[in-house]
N, C-alpha and C positions, 0 to 999 in steps of 0.2 A: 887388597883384593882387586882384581883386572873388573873392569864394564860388565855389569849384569844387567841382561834385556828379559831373560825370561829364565822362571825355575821350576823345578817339581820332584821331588824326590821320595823315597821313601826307603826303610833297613828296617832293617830288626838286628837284633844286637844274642848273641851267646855266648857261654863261658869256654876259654880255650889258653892254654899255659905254651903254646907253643912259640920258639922264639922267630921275630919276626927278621925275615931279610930283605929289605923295603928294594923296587928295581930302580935300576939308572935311567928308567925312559919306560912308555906306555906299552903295554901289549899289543899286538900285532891285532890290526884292524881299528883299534876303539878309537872313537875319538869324543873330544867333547859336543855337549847340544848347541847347537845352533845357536840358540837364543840365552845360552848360561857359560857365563864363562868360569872356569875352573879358578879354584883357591888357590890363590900363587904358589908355586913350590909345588904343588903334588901332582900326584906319579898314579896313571890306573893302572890299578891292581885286578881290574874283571869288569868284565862290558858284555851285555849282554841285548839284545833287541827282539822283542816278542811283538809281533805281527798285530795281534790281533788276544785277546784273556778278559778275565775278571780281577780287578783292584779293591780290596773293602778299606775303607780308611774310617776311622771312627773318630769324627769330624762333627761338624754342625752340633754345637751346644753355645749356647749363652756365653761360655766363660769359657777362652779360647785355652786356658789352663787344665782344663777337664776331659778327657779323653769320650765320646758317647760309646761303647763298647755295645750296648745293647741294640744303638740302630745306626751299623756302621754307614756310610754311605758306600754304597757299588758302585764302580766306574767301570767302564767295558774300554775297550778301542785299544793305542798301539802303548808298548810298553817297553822301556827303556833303562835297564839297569847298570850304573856306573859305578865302582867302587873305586876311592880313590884313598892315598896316602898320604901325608904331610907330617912334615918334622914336628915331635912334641911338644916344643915349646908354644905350638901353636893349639894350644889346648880345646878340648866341646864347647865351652860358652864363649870364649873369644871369636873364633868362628862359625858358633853361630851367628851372634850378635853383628856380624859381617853380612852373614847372610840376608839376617834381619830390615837392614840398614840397606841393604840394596835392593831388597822384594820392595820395602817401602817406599823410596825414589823412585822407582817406576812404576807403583800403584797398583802391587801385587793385593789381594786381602790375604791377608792372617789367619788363615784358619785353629791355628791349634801350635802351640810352643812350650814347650819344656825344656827345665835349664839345669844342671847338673843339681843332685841333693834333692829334687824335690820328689814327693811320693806321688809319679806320675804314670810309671809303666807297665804296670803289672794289673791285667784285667781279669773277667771273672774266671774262675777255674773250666767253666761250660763252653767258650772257648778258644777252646785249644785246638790249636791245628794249624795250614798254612798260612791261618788270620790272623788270629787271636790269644791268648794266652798273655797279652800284654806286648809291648813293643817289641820284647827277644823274642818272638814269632812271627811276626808282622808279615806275612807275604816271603820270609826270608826263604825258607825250601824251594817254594814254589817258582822263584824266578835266579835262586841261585845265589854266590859268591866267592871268592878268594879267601880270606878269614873269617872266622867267625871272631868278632869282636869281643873283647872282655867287659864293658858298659859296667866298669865302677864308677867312671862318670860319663854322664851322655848327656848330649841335647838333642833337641828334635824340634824341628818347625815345618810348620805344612804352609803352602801356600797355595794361591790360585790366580790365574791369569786368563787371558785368551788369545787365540793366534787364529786370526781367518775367520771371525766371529765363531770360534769352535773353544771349547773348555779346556784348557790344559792346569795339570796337577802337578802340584811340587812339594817333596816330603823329602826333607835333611835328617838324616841318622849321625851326630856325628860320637865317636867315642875312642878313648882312650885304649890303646893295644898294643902290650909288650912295649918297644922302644918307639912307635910312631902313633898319632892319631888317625883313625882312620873318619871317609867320611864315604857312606853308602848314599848314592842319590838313584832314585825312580823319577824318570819323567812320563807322566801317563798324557796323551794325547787322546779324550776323548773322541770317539769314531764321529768323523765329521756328520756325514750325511745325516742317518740316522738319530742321532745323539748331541746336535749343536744346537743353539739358544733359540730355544720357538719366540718369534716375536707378533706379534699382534700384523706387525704387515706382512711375514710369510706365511701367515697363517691365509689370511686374507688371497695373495700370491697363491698357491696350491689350490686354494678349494673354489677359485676363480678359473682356473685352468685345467684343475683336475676333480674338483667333486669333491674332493677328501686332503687331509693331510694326516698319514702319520706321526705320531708323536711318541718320543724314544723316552724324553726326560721325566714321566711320573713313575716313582720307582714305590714297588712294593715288594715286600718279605716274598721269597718260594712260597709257594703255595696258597698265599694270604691275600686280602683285599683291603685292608686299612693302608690306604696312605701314608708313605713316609713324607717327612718335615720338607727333608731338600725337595719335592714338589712343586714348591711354592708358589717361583717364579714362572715356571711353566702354566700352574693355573690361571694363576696371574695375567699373564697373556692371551691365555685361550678366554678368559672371562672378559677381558677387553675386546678382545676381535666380535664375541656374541653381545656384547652391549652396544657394540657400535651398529650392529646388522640384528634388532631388533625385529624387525619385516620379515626374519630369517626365520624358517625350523631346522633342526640338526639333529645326527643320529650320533649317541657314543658309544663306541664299538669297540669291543674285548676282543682282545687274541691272545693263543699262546702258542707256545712252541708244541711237538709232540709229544715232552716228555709226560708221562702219567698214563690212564684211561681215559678215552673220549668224554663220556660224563662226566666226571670230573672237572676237568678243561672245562668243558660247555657252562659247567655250574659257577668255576670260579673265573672264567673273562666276563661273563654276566655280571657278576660281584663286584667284579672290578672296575667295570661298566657303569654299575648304579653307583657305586663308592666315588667316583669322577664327576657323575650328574649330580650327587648331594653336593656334595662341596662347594661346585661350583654356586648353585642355587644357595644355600645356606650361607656362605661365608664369601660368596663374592659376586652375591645380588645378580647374579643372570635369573629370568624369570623362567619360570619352572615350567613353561608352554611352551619355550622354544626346544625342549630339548625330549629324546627320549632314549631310553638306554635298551643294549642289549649285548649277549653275546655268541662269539660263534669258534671257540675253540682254534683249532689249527686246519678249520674249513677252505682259511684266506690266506696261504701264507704267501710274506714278499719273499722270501728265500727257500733253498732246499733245508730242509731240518737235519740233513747228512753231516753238519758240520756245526762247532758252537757258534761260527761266526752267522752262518743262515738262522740256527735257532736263536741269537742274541734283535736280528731283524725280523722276525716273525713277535716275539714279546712288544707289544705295542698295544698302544690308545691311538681309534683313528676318531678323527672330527668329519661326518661325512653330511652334506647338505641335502635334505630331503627332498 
């Protein structure tokens, strides 16, 4: 396998009897990513580039063997789908474990790996749709492909990196089809600005220069205010910046996009507001006098709500200095 700097992919895999005629050369326009170099020998069979979407990958559990289905992770920003082809003999766990082997030399994490035979892709029947229903749905509608794979044997591995101090995702579908293996890659480039690693010194940085900083990375269910897991880090760093600047008061401040009714909104960025101030106070000892929460719907938006990409910037936790 050629030099791998960076990956992220992701497929879903479905059942299809048709006989495959693998091309002599890439389709017009594709090419590989920047940072991933392609599995020697193969050929793209469908390239796709979406600007700007939503990614769920059901990631983040303990035991990188176990798929979380119930609290996938959502990733927004640019989206990148490659399908490619390679001769059989080059079968799903051989290339994965290629793949493997080279996330790991340059010090990708692991998110989540599955290797032909094991009872890993088939999630709850609740859902189903362009996510869910197990790996053979995976996002596959919704961003497209060239075959639909037959996945009697498949592997999958997720990865994670960063480019520009910004998150990039990487999800290998590989699986066996007709006379060739196929191998579907997604590389999701987390939206820098809004969406890149809060650190305790830009946090510092913004609310020095600006009063406030946005924060993209605490992610909760539609509609809900419980905190999901992948959180963490971000709290993490907003609770250092507020321990270091103890002398400090701070406001936290719910937004949301327009979708729904006002009240609503108003009731659940409050929620979500005080769900940020416990946590932080609770589980990572900011004292509970520096802070006070509230919310104020789709009063404050950073963008127009006319588009998801304006709605996906108006969804935010801002840290604002009193």
């Amino acid at each position: 396998m050629k030099k791998l700097t960076l990956i992220l992919t992701g497929i879903a895999l479905m059942v299809s009897t048709n006989i495959f005629a693998q091309r002599t050369s890439d389709i017009d326009g594709a090419k590989d990513y920047p940072l991933v170099s392609r599995f020697q020998g193969s050929i793209i069979e469908y390239y796709k580039v979406t600007k700007w979407d939503t990614y769920k990958l059901p990631v983040f559990t303990d035991d990188i063997s176990k798929p979380n289905y119930k609290n996938p992770l959502v990733l927004e920003g640019k989206i990148i789908r490659t399908q490619y082809s390679v001769s059989p003999d080059n079968n799903p766990a051989y290339i994965m474990k290629n793949y493997e082997k080279a996330f790991k030399s340059k010090g990708f994490k692991i998110l989540l790996e599955g290797k032909p035979g094991e009872d890993f892709e088939e999630g709850p029947a609740s859902f189903q749709g362009d996510y869910y229903g197990g790996w053979n749905n995976l996002n596959l509608e919704k961003f497209g492909f060239a075959y639909n794979p037959i996945g009697n044997h498949k592997a999958i591995i997720v990865s994670k990196t960063h480019k520009d101090n910004n998150d990039v995702y990487i999800v290998e579908v590989i699986s066996d089809f007709s006379n060739v293996t196929l191998i579907t890659q997604d590389v999701i480039e987390v939206e820098a600005a809004e969406t890149g690693k809060v650190t305790a010194e830009n946090i510092k940085e913004n609310i020095s220069k600006n009063g406030h900083i946005a924060i993209y990375n605490i992610h909760f269910d539609a509609g809900k205010s419980t905190i999901k897991s992948e959180s963490a880090e971000a709290l993490k760093n907003i609770a250092e910046y507020l321990n270091n600047h103890k002398d400090k008061k701070f406001f936290i401040v719910g937004h949301t996009d327009n979708t729904g009714d006002f009240a609503s909104n108003m009731t659940l960025s409050e929620n979500r507001a005080k769900s940020v101030m416990n946590e932080l106070v609770t589980n990572y000892g900011v004292n509970a006098n520096q802070l006070s929460a509230y919310g104020v719907a789709n009063l404050s938006p950073a963008a127009s709500n006319s588009t998801e990409d304006g709605k996906a910037k108006n969804r935010r936790v801002e840290i604002v200095e009193q």
